[in-house]
C-alpha positions in Angstrom: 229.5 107.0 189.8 231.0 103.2 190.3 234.1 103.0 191.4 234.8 99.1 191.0 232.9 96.7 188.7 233.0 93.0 189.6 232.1 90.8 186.9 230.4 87.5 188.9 227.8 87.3 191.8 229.0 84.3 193.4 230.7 83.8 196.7 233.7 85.8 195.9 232.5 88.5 194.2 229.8 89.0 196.5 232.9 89.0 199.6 234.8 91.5 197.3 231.8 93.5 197.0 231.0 93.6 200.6 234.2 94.0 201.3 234.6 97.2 199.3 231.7 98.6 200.1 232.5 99.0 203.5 235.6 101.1 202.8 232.9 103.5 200.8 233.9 102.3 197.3 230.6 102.1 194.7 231.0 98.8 193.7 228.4 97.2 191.0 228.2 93.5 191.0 227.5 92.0 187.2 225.7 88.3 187.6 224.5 86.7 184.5 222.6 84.3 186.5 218.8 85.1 187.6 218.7 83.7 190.8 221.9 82.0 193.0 223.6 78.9 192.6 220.8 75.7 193.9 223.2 72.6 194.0 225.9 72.5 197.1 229.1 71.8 195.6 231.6 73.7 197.7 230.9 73.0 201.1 234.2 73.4 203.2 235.4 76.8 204.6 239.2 76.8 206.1 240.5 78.8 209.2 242.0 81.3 207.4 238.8 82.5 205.1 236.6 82.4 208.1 238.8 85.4 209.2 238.2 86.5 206.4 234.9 86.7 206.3 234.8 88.0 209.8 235.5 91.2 208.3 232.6 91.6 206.5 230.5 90.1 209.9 229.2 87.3 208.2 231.1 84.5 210.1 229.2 84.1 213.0 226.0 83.2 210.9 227.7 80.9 208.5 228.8 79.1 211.8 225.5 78.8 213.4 224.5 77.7 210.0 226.8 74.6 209.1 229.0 72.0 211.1 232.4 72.7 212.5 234.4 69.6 212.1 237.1 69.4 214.7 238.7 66.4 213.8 238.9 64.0 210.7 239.6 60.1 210.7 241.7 58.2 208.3 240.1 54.6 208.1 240.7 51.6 206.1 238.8 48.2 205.9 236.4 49.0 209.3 239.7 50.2 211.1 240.3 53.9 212.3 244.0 54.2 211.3 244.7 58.0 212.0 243.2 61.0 213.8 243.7 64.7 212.2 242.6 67.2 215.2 242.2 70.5 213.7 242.8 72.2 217.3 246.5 73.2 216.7 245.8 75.2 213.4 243.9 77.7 214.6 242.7 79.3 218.0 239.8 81.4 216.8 238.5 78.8 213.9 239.8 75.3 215.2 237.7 74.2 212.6 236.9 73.5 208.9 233.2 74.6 208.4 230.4 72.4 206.7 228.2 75.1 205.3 226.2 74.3 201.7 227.1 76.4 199.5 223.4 77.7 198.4 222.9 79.0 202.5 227.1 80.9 202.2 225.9 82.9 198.5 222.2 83.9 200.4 223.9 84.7 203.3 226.6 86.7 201.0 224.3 88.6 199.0 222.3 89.7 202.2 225.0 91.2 203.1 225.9 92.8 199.9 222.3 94.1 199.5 222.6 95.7 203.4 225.6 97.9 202.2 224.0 98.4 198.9 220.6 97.2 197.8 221.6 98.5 194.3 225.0 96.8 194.1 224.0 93.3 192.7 223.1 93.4 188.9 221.1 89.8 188.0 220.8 89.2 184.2 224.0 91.2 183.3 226.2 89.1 180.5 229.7 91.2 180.0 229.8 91.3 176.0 233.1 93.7 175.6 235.5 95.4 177.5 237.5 99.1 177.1 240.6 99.7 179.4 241.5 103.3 178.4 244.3 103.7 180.8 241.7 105.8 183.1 238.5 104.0 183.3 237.3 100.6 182.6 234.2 100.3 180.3 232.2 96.9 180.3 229.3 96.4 177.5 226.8 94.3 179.4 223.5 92.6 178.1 220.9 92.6 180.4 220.5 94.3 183.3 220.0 97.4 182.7 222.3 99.5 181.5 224.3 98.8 177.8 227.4 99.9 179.5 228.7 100.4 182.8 232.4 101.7 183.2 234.1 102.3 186.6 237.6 103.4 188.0 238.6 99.0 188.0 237.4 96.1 187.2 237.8 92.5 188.5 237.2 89.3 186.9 235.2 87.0 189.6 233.4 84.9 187.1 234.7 80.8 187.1 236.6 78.7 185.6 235.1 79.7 181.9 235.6 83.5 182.8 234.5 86.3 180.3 236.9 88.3 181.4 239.8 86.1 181.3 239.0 86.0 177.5 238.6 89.8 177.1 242.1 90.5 178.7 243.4 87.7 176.3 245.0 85.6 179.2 246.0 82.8 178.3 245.2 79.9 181.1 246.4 76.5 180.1 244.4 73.5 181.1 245.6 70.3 182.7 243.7 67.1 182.8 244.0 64.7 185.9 242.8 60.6 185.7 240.9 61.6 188.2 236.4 61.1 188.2 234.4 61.0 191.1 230.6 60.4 192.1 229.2 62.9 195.2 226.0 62.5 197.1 224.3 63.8 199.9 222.4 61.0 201.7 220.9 60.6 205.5 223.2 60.5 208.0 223.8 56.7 208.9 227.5 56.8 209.0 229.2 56.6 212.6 231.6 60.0 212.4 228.5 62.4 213.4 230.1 65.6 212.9 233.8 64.3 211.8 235.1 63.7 208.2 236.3 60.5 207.6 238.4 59.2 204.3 238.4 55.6 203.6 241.6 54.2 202.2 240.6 51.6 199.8 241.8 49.1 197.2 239.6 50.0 195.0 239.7 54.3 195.5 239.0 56.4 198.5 235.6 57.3 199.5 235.2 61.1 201.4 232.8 61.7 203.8 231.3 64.8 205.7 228.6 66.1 207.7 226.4 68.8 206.2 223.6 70.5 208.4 220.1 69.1 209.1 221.4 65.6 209.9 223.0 65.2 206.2 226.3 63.4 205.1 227.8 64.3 201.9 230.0 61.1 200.4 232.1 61.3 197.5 233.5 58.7 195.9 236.7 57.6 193.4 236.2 56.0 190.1 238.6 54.8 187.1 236.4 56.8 184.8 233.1 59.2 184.1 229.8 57.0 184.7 227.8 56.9 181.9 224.5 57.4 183.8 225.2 57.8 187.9 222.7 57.5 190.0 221.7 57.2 193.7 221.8 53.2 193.6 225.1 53.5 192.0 226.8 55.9 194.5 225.0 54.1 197.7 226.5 50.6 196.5 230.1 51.6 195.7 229.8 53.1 199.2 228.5 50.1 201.0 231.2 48.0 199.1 234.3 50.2 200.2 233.0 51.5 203.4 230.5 49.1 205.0 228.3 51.9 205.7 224.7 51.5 204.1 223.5 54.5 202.8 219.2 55.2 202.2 219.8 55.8 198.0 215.7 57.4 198.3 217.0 59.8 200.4 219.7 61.1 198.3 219.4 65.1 197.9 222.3 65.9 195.7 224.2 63.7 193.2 226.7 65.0 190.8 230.0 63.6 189.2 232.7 65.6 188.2 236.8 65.1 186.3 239.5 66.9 187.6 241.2 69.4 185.7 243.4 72.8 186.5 244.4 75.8 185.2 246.4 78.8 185.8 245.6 82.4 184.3 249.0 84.1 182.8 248.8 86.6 184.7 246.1 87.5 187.6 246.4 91.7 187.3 246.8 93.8 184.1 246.1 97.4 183.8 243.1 98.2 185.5 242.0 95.0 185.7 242.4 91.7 188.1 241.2 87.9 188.3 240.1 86.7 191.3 239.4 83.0 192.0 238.3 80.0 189.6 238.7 82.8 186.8 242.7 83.5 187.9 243.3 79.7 188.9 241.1 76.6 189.2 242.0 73.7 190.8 240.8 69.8 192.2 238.0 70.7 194.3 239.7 67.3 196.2 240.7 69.0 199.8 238.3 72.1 198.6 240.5 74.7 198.5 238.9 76.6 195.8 236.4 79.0 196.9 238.8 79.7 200.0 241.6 80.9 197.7 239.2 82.9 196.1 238.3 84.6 198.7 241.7 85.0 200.0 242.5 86.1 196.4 240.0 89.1 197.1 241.0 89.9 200.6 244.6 90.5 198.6 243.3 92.8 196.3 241.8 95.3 198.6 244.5 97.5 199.6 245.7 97.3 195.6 242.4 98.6 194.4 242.2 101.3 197.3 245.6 102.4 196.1 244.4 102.7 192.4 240.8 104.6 193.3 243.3 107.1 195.6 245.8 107.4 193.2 248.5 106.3 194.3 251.1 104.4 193.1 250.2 100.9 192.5 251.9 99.4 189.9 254.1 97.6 192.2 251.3 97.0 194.7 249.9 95.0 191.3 252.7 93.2 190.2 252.9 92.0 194.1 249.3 90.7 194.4 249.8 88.8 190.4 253.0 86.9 192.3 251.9 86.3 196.0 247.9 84.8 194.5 250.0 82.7 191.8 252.1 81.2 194.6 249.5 80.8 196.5 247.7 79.0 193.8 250.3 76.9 192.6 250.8 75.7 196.5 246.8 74.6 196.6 247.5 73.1 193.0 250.2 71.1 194.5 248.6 70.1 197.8 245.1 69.0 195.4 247.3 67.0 193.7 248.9 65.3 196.8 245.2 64.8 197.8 244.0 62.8 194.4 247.1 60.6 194.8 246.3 59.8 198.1 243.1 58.2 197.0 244.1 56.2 194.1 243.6 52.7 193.4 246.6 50.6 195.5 246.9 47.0 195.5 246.1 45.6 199.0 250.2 45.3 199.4 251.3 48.6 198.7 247.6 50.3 200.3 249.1 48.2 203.8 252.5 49.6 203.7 251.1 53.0 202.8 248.3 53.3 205.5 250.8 52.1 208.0 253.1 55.1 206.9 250.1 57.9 207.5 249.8 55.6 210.8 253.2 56.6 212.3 253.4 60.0 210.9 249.8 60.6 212.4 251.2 59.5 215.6 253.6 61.8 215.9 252.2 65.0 217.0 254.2 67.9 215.4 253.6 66.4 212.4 250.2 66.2 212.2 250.0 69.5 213.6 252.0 70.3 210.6 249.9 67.9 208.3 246.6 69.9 209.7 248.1 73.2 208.8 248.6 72.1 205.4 245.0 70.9 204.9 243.9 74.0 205.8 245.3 76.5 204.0 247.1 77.9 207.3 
């Protein structure tokens, strides 16, 4: 019999899973998706979900796997303005890991599939959902089985959650004026494995390693391009930056707006949201699949309570709160990131960059600054 149904196979569902399963709950994953996730969108993993994941003995391989950056520049027109050590945040993980995010879900699911070869459902679309006060009873589409019903369920499935809409939560959306063009391109940048973030007239430009001798670069426009491509991204980079990047050797390129939103509630019932379905935010700063992640680490003491029977409505009401704060903090701290890499004239971009120049200089504060960025 399941205990827990999570409803998405990415990586926080899969953590949740793993997670679970090794305090000998039968958990059933529900992925509508065929096969994992093949374009590397969320690369960066913080301090505090590497811990995380150490729990479920998957952080030593991500780390072999990807780049630890130690330290990130600030630099505007050719000049390094500002250095942003990661040493003081953390002693374990003095680091924000460079992993793509294809390699995190295959190493996820291994693990999943070594507690549980049985636990991942591929092809399983959540039509309907029950909550009799006892039992939760999903009607699923594929997969197997017409219905699967367990002690809980948990909503781990994006920003345009199923779930979310079952429970009737209502999760507003905001709209930023925010568009950017990303690429992965060969390395030919002169950060090797730092991050650097150009502070431009015209819009910042991100940068940061990736494995295998990669650099991902993303880049701030006014509005959506029509038709982006390689050429495109490689010359708005050259312009800002000065760097010259090799456009037929581009192996990712998306573009993406900015928007957020915030469930009403993250725990109802016998029911939860974990991450991009329970809050979604700028992926500017890439918090996002760390506060998932976090979100689920939350929940496991709550749902142990529930499937032991003990009291948990409080335990519930605690997680909603704490995961809302703590979701309304990386909201905030996005949104701090986005304005830092808007469009300045050259005047006010001078006075501003020498600002981040003295704070940077004063060590306490960019301690404090570093904490901040990573979700310590």
């Amino acid at each position: 019999m399941t205990d827990v149904l999570i409803v998405g196979g990415g990586p926080v569902g899969l953590f949740l899973g793993s997670l679970l399963l090794q305090h000998g709950v039968a958990v059933r994953v529900l992925e509508r998706r065929t096969g994992r996730n093949a374009h590397t969108r969320a690369i960066g993993i913080h301090p505090p979900a590497l811990a995380a994941l150490e729990r479920i003995g998957v952080a030593r391989e991500l780390i072999g796997r990807g780049v630890p950056i130690r330290q990130g520049f600030a630099v505007s027109k050719g000049r390094r303005i500002a250095r942003m050590p990661f040493a003081p945040v953390s002693d374990r993980y003095p680091f924000v890991l460079a992993v793509p995010q294809p390699v995190t879900e295959e190493v996820l699911e291994r693990r999943l599939r070594e507690l549980d070869g049985a636990a991942l459902l591929r092809n399983a679309r959540v039509t309907g959902m029950d909550d009799d006060g006892g039992r939760v009873t999903l009607n699923v589409s594929g997969g197997g089985a017409a219905r699967h019903s367990a002690a809980f369920a948990v909503g781990a499935d994006g920003a345009y959650s199923t779930m979310r809409s079952l429970l009737g939560v209502a999760a507003p959306e905001k709209l930023y004026p925010d568009n950017y063009l990303m690429g992965d391109f060969p390395e030919s940048s002169p950060f090797g494995s730092d991050a650097a973030l150009f502070l431009e007239p015209d819009g910042i430009v991100e940068s940061f390693p990736l494995p295998g001798g990669v650099r991902r670069w993303v880049v701030r426009l006014g509005s959506p391009p029509a038709c982006p491509d390689a050429e495109q991204l490689a010359g708005l980079v050259a312009r800002r930056t000065g760097v010259p990047l090799d456009a037929g050797g581009n192996t990712m390129l998306s573009s993406f707006s900015v928007r957020a939103r915030l469930a009403a509630r993250m725990a109802s019932g016998r029911t939860a949201l974990v991450g991009d379905a329970a809050h979604e935010i700028s992926p500017i700063g890439g918090q996002g699949m760390n506060l998932g992640w976090l979100d689920a680490e939350a929940l496991l003491p709550v749902i142990l309570a529930v499937l032991h029977g003990e009291p948990s409505a409080q335990a519930l009401r605690h997680f909603d709160a704490s995961r809302r704060r703590a979701a309304v903090a990386a909201k905030h701290q996005a949104e701090v990131n986005m304005a830092l890499g808007r469009p300045l004239p050259d005047g006010l971009l001078r006075s501003r960059n020498a600002a981040i120049a003295g704070v940077a200089a004063i060590p306490a504060f960019n301690a404090l600054v570093a904490r901040r960025f990573t979700m310590q």
